[in-house]
C-alpha positions in Angstrom: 121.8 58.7 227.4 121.9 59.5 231.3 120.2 57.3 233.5 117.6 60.3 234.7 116.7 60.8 231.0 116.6 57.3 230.7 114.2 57.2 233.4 112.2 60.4 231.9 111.0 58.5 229.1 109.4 56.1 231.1 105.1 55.9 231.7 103.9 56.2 235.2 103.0 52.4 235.1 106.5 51.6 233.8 108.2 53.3 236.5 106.9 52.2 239.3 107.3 48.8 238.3 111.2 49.8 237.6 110.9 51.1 241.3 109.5 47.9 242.8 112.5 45.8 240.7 115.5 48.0 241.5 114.1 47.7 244.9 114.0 43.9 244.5 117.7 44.4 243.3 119.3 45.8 245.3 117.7 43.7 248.2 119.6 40.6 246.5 122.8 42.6 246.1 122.7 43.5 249.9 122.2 40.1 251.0 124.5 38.7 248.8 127.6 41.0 250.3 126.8 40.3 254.1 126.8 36.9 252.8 130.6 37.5 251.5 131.4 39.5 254.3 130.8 36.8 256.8 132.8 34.3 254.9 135.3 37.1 254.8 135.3 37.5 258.4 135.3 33.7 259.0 138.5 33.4 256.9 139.9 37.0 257.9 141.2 37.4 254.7 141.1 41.3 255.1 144.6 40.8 256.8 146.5 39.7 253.5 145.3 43.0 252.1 146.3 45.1 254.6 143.8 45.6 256.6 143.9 45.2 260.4 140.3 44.8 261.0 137.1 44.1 258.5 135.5 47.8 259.0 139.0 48.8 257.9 138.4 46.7 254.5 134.9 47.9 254.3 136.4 51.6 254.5 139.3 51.8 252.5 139.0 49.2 250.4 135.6 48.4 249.5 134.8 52.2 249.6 131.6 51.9 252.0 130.7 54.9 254.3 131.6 53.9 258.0 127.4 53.9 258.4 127.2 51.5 255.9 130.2 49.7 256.7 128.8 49.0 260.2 125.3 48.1 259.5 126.4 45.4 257.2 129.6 44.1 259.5 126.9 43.2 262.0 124.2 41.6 260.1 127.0 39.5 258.8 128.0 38.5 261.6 124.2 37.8 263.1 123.7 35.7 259.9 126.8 33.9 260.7 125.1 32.8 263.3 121.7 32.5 262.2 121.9 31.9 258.3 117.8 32.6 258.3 118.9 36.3 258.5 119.7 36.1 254.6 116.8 35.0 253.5 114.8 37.4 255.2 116.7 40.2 254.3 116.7 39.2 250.3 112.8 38.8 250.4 112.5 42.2 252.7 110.9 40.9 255.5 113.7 42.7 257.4 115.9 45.8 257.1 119.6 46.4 258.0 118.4 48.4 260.6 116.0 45.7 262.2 118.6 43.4 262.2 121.0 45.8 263.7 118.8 46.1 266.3 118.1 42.5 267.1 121.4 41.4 266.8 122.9 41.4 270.4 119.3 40.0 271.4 118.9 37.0 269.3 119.7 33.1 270.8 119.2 30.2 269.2 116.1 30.3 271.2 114.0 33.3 270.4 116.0 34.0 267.1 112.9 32.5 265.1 110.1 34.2 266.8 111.9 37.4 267.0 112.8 37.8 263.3 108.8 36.1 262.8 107.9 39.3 264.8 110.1 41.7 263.4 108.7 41.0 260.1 108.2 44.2 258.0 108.5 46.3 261.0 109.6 49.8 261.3 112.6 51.4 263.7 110.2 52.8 266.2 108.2 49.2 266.0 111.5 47.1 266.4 112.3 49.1 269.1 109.1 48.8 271.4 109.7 45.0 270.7 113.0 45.0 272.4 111.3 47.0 275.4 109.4 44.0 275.5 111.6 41.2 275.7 114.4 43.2 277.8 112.4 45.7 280.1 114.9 48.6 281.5 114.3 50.3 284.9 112.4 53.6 284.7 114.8 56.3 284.2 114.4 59.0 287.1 112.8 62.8 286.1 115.8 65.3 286.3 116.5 68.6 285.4 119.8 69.8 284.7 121.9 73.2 283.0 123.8 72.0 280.3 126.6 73.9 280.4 127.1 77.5 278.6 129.0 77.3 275.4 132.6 78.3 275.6 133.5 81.6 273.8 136.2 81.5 271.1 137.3 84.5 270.1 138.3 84.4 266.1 141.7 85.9 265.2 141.6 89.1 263.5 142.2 88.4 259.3 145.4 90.6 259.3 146.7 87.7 261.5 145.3 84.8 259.9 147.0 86.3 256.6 150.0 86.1 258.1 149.9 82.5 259.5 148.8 81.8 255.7 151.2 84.1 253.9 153.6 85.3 255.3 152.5 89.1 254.7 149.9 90.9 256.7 147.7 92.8 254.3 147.3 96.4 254.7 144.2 96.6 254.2 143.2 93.3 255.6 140.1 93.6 257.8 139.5 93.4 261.4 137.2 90.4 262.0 135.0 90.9 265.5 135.2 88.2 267.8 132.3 85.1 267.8 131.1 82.5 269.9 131.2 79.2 269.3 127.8 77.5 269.6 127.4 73.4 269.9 124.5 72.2 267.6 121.2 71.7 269.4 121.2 68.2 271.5 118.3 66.1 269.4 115.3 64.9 271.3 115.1 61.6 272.4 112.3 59.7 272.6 113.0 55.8 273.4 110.8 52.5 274.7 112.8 51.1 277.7 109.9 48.8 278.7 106.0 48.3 277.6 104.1 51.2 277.5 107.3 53.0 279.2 109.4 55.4 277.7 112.5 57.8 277.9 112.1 61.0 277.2 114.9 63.7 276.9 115.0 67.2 275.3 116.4 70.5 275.8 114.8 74.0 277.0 115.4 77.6 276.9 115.4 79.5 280.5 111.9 80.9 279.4 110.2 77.0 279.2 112.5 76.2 282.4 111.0 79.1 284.4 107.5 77.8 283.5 108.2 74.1 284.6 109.5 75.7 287.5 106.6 77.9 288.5 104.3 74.6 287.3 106.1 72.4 289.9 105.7 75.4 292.6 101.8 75.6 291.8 100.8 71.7 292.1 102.8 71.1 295.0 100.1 70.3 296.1 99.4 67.2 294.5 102.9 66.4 293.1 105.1 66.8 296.3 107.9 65.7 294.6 107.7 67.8 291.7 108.1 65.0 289.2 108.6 66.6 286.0 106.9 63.6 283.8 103.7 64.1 286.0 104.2 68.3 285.1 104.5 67.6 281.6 101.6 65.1 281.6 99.3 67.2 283.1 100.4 69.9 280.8 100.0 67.4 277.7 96.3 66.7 278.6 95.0 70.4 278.6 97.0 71.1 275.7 95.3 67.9 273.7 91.7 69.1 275.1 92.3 72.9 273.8 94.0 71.7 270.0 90.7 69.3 270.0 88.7 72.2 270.3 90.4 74.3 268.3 90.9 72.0 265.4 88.2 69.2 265.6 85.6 71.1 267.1 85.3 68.7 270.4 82.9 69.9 273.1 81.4 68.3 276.0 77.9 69.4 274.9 77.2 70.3 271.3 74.3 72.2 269.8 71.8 71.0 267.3 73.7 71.0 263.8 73.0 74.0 261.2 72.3 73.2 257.6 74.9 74.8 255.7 74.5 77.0 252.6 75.9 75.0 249.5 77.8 78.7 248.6 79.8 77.7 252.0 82.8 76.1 251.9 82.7 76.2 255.5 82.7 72.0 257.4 80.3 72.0 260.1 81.9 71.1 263.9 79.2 68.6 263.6 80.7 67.4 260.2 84.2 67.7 261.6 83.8 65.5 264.7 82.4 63.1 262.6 84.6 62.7 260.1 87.6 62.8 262.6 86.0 59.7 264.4 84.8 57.8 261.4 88.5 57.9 259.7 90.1 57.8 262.7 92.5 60.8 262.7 94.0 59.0 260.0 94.4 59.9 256.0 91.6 58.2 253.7 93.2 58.0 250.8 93.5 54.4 249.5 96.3 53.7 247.1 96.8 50.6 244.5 99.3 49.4 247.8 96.3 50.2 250.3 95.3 53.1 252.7 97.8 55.7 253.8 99.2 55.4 257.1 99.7 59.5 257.9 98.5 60.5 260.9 99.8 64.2 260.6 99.0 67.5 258.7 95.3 66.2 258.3 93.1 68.3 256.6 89.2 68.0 255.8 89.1 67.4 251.7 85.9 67.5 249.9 85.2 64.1 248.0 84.0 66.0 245.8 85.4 69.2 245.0 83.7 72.7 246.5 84.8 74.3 242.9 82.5 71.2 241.0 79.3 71.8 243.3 80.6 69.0 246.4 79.0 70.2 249.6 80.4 70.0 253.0 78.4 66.9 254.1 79.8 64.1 256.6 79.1 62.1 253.7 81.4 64.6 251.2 84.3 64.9 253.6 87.4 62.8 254.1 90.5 62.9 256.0 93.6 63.4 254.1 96.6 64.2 254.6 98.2 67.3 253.1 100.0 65.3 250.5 97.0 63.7 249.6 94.8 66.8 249.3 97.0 68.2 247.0 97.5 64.8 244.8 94.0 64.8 244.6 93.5 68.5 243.4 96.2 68.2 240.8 94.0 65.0 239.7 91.2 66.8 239.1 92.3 70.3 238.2 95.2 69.2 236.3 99.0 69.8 237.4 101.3 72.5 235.0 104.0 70.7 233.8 106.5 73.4 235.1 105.3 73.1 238.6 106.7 69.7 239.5 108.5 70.5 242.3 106.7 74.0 242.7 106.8 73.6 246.7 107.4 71.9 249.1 105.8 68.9 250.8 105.1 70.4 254.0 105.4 74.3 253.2 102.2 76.4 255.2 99.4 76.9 252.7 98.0 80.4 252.0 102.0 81.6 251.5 103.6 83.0 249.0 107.2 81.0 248.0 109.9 82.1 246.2 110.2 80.1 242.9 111.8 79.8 239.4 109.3 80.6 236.6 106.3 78.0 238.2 102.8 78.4 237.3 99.4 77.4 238.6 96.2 76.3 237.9 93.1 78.8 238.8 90.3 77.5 237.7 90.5 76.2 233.9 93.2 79.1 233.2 97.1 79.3 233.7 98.6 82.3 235.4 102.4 83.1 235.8 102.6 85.7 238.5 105.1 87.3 239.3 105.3 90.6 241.5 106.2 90.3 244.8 105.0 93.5 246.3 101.5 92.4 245.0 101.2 88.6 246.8 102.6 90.2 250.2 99.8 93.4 249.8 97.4 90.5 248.5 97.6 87.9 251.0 97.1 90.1 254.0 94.3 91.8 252.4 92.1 89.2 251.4 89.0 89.3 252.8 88.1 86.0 255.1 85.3 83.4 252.7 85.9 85.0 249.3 86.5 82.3 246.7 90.1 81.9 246.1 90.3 81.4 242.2 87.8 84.6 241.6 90.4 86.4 244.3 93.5 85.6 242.3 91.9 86.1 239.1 91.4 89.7 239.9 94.7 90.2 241.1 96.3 88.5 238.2 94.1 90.5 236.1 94.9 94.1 237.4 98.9 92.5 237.5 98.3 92.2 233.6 97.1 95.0 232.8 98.6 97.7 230.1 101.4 99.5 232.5 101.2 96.9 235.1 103.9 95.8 237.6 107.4 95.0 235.7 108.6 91.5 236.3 111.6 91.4 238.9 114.3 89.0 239.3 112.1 86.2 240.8 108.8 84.8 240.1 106.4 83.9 242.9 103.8 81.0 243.4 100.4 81.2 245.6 98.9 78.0 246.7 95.2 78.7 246.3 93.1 77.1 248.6 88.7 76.8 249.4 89.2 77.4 252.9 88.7 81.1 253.3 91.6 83.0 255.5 93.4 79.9 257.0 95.1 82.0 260.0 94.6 80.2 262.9 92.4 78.2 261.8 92.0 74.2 260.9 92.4 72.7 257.7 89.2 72.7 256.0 89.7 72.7 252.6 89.9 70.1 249.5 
């Protein structure tokens, strides 16, 4: 027996308590290895095995990647110093990476009240700490051209063939020549004091031409042109038009409407409610407390538009998309063969390419199938007609004596209560 079968045969109770004690496990095997590592280190017994440093042992002899090698080389050696390290890392009050982070920061000192802060902290958390406790200078705006990538022509296959074989092929053919582009710089975004933070990313000449013509225009009041006071400015009117847009903010609003329970339709009364009451923040509460998302929020009907819910401050909730779709599969049920139909994060409303997957409309299970139909389909919907009546039409006329063959791949349509979602906000349960 596998371990995944193993693990297939398990209830949903009995797994995630097996989660929670491999966890627990491996914790205490972590901890346990730093702890022989720093002994290790202290008698630099990686020499007599032909090693010349530890990282080399950790490598080539213990078999650890070079990430994991050096994540564990220093926390032993910061629990060399401060054997407390080890016991909060085999209880979990701190990660690898905390301490990695702390490391070159801790004396005997602070060491105490740093790890007591640290304490079940994320990277992002840890990090804002140390901005705290060693403050940088602000790092000056600049804008610079990162330099053009450098052409390299590949040789034509005859040639390679050659410098492989021996024998140019006749027929061998001619390959054109490419450029060589460097991967994308990632965007940095890192505390280098309280509420102070370093921000670096990379532009096309389109953006660089608007920052450019923004700096030109408020001259006025920027002389200098700094581009953090640009972007700021250009932050804010973004944030007041998305608040618009998607939680229907206004500096004035009109006298609510009572909505028709046929509507699946939440109120910008409704919405500006619900987004201040939950505080832009997912709902849900799980057996380990209240979800932390703060992104792809949607409004979910407590009670679902499909069972009679109405869209009432009182019925709506802020979840995340996750969440939404947990809660759905709760009450509608969840085909066995869908699993891992989609995505996470995919766009709703879209049809995905799939192996045979199948969804719930209504009480009744569909396999569709015809691509041609879900692209003609999807555009042609009508904006506020029910989704499961919509589908069932379609999957009714796909059915039908002489229908559409099945092609190679099978299709899947997320069907949602929100009407025609383009460009719109999440609404729907």
């Amino acid at each position: 027996m596998t371990i995944s079968s193993s693990l297939t045969s398990l209830s949903d109770r009995d797994l995630l308590a097996t989660g929670r004690r491999l966890a627990a496990d491996e914790r205490q095997a972590t901890t346990q290895l730093i702890a022989s590592l720093a002994e290790l280190d202290a008698r630099r017994l990686y020499l007599g095995e032909g090693c010349s440093s530890l990282f080399t042992y950790c490598t080539q002899v213990l078999h650890l990647s070079e990430h994991a090698a050096y994540g564990r080389i220093e926390a032993a050696r910061a629990a060399g110093r401060f054997p407390i390290i080890l016991d909060r890392l085999n209880s979990g009050d701190l990660t690898l990476t905390a301490v990695g982070l702390l490391a070159s920061h801790l004396t005997s000192e602070n060491h105490r009240e740093l790890l007591d802060a640290a304490r079940h902290k994320s990277k992002r958390e840890v990090e804002r700490l140390i901005a705290a406790i060693r403050p940088q200078l602000s790092v000056p705006s600049s804008v610079r051209k990162v330099p053009s990538p450098v052409p390299r022509p590949l040789k034509p296959a005859a040639e390679r063939l050659v410098e492989t074989i021996g024998e140019p092929s006749p027929t061998a053919p001619l390959v054109a020549a490419a450029v060589s582009h460097p991967p994308p710089r990632p965007s940095v975004v890192r505390p280098i004091a309280p509420e102070r933070y370093k921000v670096q990313f990379t532009v096309d000449g389109e953006t660089f031409s608007k920052l450019r013509r923004a700096q030109d225009l408020m001259r006025h009041r920027v002389p200098d042109g700094d581009v953090a006071v640009i972007v700021d400015a250009a932050l804010t009117l973004l944030l007041e038009r998305l608040e618009r847009t998607k939680l229907a903010a206004a500096s004035r609003t009109r006298t609510a409407q009572v909505t028709q329970h046929e509507s699946r339709h939440v109120p910008a009364a409704v919405r500006r409610h619900v987004w201040a009451r939950d505080q832009g923040r997912c709902a849900f509460v799980g057996t380990q407390g209240r979800c932390t998302e703060r992104g792809f929020l949607e409004f979910h009907h407590v009670a679902p538009y499909a069972a009679g819910g109405s869209a009432t401050a009182e019925n709506i909730e802020l979840r995340c998309r996750a969440h939404n779709q947990y809660e759905a599969d709760q009450f509608f049920g969840r085909p066995e063969a869908a699993r891992e139909c989609s995505p996470m994060y995919a766009p709703l409303n879209s049809v995905r390419t799939e192996s045979s997957v199948r969804h719930f409309i209504g009480s009744s299970s569909w396999t569709l199938r015809d691509s041609s139909l879900f692209s003609a389909a999807r555009l042609s919907r009508p904006p506020m007609i029910d989704g499961r009546e919509w589908a069932a039409a379609n999957v009714k006329a796909a059915s039908s004596p002489g229908g559409v063959p099945a092609p190679i791949q099978a299709f899947s349509i997320v069907l949602t209560d929100c009407g025609d979602r383009r460009g719109a906000p999440a609404e729907c349960s």
